[in-house]
C-alpha positions as CSV (number, residue, x, y, z in Angstrom):
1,X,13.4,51.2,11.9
2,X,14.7,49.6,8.7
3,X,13.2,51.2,5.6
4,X,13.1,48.6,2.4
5,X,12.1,50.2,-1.2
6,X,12.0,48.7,-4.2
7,X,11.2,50.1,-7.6
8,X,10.5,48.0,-11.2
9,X,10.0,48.8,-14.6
10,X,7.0,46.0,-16.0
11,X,7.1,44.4,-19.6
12,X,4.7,46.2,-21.4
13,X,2.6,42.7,-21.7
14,X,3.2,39.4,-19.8
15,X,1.2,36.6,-18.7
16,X,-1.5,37.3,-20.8
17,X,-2.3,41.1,-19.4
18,X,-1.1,44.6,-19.8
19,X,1.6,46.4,-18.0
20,X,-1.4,48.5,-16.0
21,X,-3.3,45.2,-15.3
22,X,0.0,44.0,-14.1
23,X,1.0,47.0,-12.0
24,X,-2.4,46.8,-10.0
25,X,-2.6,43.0,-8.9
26,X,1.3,43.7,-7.7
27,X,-0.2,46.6,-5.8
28,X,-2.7,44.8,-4.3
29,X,-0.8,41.9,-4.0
30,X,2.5,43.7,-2.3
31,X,-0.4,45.5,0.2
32,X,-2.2,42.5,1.0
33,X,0.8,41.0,3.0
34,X,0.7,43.7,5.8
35,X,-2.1,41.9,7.2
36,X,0.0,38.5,6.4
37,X,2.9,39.0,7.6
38,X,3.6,39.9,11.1
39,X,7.5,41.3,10.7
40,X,5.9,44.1,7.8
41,X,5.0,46.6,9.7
42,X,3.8,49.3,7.3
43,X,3.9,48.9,3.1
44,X,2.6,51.7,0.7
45,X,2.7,51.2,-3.1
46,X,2.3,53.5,-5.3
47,X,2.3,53.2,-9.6
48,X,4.0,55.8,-12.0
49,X,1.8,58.5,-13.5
50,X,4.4,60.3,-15.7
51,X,6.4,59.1,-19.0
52,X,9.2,59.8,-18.2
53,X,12.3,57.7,-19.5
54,X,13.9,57.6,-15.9
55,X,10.8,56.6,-14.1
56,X,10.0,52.9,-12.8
57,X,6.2,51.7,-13.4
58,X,5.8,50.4,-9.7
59,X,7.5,51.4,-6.0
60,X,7.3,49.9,-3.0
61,X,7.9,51.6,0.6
62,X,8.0,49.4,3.3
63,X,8.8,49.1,7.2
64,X,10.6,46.9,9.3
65,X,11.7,47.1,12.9
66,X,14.9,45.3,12.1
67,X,17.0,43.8,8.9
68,X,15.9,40.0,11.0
69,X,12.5,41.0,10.2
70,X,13.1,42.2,7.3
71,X,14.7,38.8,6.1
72,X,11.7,36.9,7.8
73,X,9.2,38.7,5.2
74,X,11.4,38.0,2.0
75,X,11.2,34.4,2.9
76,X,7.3,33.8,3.8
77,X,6.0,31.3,1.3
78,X,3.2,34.6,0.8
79,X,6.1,36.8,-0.4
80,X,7.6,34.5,-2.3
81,X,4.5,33.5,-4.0
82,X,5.1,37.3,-5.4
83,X,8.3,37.2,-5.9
84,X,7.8,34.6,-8.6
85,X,5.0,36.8,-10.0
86,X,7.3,39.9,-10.2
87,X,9.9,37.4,-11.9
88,X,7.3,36.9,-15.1
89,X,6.5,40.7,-15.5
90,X,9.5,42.8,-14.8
91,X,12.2,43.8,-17.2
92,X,14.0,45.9,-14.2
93,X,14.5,46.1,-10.4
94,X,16.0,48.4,-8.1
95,X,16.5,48.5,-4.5
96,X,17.3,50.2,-1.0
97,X,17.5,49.3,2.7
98,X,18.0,51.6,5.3
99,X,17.9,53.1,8.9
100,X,16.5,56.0,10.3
């Protein structure tokens, strides 16, 4: 099983909306694609509740079965749809893929 996490800090304002309002359409955007996307097999996303310096505003922990599917999610048009979203709103981005 290939493990895919991603963390980013948001602008405090973009696109007309506030760094929360932000944070909870990715959420429900980024959650949305399990039922979209046939290679995701499993997506949580959670959204920071502390203020601390270190912390990102927004992480996502997903689930592959391989780095083929992987790759097959990052380029549906549905993911890159957000992608381009997360472009206008993020100041930050930080990233991991592994196996168990």
């Amino acid at each position: 099983m290939l493990k895919h996490i991603v963390m980013w800090r948001l602008k405090d304002e973009a696109l007309g909306a506030s760094k929360e309002e932000n944070a909870r359409k990715l959420k429900e955007s980024l959650e949305a694609l399990v039922d979209k996307i046939d290679s995701l097999k499993a997506a949580e996303v959670g959204m920071n509740i502390t203020s601390s310096p270190a912390a990102f505003d927004v992480v996502l922990y997903s689930e592959f079965e391989s780095m083929e599917g992987l790759q097959a999610y990052q380029n549906h048009p549905e993911h890159v749809k957000i992608v381009e979203f997360v472009g206008e709103i993020r100041t930050d981005r930080a990233v991991v893929d592994y196996e168990d």
